[in-house]
C-alpha positions as CSV (number, residue, x, y, z in Angstrom):
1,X,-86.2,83.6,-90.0
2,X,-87.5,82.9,-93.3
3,X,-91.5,83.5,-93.7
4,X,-92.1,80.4,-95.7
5,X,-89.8,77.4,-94.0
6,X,-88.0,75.0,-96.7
7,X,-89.6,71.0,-96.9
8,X,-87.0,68.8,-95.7
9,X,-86.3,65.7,-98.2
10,X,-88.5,62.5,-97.5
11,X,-87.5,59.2,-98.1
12,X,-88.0,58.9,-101.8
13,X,-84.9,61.5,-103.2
14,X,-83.1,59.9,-99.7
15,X,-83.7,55.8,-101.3
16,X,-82.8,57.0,-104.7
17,X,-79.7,58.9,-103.5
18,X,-78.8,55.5,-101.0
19,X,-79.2,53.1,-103.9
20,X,-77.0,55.0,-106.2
21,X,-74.1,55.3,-103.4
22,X,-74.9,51.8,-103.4
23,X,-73.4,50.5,-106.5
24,X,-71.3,53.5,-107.0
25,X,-69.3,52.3,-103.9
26,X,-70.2,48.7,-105.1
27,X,-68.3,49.6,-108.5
28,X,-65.5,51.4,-106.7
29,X,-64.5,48.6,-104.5
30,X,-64.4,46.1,-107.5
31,X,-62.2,48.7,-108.8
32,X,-59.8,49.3,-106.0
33,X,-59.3,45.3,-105.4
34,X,-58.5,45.3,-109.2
35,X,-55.6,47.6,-108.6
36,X,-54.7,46.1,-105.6
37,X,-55.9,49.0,-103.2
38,X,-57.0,48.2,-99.8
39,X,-56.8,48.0,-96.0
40,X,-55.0,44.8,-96.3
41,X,-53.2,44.8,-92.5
42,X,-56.7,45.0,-91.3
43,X,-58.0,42.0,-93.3
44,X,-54.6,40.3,-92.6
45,X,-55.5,40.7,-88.5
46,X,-59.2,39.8,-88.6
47,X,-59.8,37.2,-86.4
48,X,-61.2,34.0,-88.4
49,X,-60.0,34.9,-91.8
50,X,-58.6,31.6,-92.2
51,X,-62.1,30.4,-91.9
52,X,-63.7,32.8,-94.2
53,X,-61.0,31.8,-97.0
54,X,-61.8,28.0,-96.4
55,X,-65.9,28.7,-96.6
56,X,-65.2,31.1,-100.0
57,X,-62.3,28.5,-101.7
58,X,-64.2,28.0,-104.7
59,X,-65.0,32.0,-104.9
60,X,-61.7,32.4,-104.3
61,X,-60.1,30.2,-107.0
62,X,-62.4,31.8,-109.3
63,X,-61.5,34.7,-108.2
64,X,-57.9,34.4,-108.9
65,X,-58.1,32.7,-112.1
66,X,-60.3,36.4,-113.5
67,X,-57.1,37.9,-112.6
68,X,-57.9,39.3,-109.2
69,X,-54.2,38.8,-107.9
70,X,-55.0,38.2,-104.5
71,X,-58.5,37.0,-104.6
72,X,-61.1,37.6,-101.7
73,X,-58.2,39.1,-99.9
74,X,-58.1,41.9,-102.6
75,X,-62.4,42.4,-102.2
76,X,-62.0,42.2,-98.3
77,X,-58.9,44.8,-98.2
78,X,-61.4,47.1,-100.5
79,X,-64.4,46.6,-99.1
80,X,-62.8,47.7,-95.5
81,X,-60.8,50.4,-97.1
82,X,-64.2,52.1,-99.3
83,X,-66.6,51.0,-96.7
84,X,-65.2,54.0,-94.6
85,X,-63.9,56.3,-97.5
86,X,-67.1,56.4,-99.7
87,X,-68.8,57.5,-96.7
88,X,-66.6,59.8,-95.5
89,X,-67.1,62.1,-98.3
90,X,-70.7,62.8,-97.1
91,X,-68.9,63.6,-93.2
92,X,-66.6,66.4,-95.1
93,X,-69.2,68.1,-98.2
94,X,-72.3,67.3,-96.5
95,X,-73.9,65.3,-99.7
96,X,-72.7,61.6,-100.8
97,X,-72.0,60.9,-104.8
98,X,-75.6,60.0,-104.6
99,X,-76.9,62.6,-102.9
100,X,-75.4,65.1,-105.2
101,X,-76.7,63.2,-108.5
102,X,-80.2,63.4,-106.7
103,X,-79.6,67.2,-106.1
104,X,-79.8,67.2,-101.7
105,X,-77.8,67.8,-99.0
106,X,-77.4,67.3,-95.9
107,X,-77.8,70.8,-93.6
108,X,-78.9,71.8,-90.4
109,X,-82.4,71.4,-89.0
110,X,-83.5,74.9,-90.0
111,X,-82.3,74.5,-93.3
112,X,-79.0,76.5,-93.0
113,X,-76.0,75.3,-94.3
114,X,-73.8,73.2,-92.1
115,X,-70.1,73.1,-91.8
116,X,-67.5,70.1,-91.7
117,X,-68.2,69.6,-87.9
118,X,-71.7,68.7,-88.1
119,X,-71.1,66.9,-91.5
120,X,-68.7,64.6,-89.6
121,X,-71.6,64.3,-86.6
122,X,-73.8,63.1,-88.1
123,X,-71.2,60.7,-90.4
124,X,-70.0,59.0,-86.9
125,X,-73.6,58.6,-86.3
126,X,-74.7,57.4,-88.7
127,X,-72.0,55.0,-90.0
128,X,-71.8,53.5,-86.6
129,X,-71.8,50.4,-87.5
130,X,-68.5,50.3,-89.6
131,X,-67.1,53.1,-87.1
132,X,-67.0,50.6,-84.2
133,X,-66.0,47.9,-86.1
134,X,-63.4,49.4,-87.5
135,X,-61.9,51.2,-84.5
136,X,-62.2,47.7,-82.4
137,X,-60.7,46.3,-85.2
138,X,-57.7,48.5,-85.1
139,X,-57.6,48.8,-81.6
140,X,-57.9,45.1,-81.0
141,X,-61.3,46.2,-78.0
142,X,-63.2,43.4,-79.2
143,X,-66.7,44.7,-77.4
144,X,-66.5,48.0,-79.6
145,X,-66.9,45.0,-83.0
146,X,-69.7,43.4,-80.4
147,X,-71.8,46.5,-80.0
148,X,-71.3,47.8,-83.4
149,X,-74.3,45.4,-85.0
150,X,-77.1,46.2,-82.1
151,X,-75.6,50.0,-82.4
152,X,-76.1,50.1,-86.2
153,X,-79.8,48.1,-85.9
154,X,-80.7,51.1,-84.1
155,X,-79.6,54.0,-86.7
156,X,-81.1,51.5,-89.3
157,X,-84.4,51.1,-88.0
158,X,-84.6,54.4,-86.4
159,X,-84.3,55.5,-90.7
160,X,-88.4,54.9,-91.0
161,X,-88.3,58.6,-88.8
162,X,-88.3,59.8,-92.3
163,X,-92.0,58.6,-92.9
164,X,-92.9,61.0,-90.0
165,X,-94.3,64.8,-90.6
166,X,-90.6,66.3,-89.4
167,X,-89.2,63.6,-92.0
168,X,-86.0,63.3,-90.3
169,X,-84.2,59.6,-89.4
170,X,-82.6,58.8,-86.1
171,X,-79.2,59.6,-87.3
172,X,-80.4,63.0,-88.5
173,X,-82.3,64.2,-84.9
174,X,-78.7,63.2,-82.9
175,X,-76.7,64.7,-84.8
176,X,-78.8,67.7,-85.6
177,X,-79.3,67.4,-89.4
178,X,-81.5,67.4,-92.0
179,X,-81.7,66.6,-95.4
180,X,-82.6,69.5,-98.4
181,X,-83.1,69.9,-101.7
182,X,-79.7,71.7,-102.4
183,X,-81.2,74.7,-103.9
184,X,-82.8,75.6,-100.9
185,X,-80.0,75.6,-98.8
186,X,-78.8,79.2,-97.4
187,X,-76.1,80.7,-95.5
């Protein structure tokens, strides 16, 4: 047991570190619709499409005429396809791009290091949201796309934990996590 126990990270480093994963995932989807990377059967099969393509027509034809081959297709394909990549790399190393720039990571409450297992714990929790949706999505059980929003509400309200004395969010006291400068990390 260590004498003097690590801080955790409050929400400050955490913000910083969400708002750069923010337009770092923001630039990379641009860039995957630009080459034409995506989860296109899944946009293809999302109910109402038709509908979204009608409302976004003008987007759409300007969209096309930048040189975006197939248009809002090509940003929905990518959107789906780094809305659960990005992410991901946060449920295998336990720190996002953002994280890492900002110098944390994510480790267990005690300030150990975690392993792959917990990472990915704490990823399903907290990217519940776009979990459900996309496993309904795939799987066609509508009620799993139906829960994700109220599910997701939860983790993302539960987030103003942080602002409390153990300054861990919602997502971080299921799965068992918490977030450290990455210098203070130990085996």
């Amino acid at each position: 047991m260590l004498e003097h126990p690590i801080q955790r990270v409050g929400a400050g480093p955490r913000l910083a570190a969400a708002a750069l994963d923010y337009v770092m995932s923001t630039l990379a989807v641009i860039a995957c619709a630009w080459q034409g990377w995506g989860w296109f059967q899944l946009v293809e099969s999302m109910p109402g499409l038709d509908g979204v393509r009608e409302l976004y027509a003008p987007v759409e034809a300007m969209l096309v005429e930048a040189g975006l081959a197939e248009g809002l297709t090509s940003l929905l394909a990518a959107s789906a396809l780094i809305g659960v990549v990005y992410p991901m790399v946060e449920g295998v190393s336990g720190a996002s791009p953002g994280k890492w720039i900002m110098g944390i990571q994510i480790a267990r409450p005690d300030g150990k290091r975690g392993d792959m297992g917990l990472y990915l714990r704490r990823y399903l929790v907290k990217h519940v949201r776009p979990v459900f949706a996309t496993v309904g999505a795939v799987s066609g059980i509508s009620a799993l796309g139906f829960l994700a929003g109220p599910a997701g509400l939860v983790v993302t309200v539960g987030t103003l934990l942080l602002l409390a004395p153990h300054r861990q969010a919602l997502h971080d006291k299921l799965a068992g996590t918490a977030v450290f400068v990455r210098g203070d990390v130990f085996k």
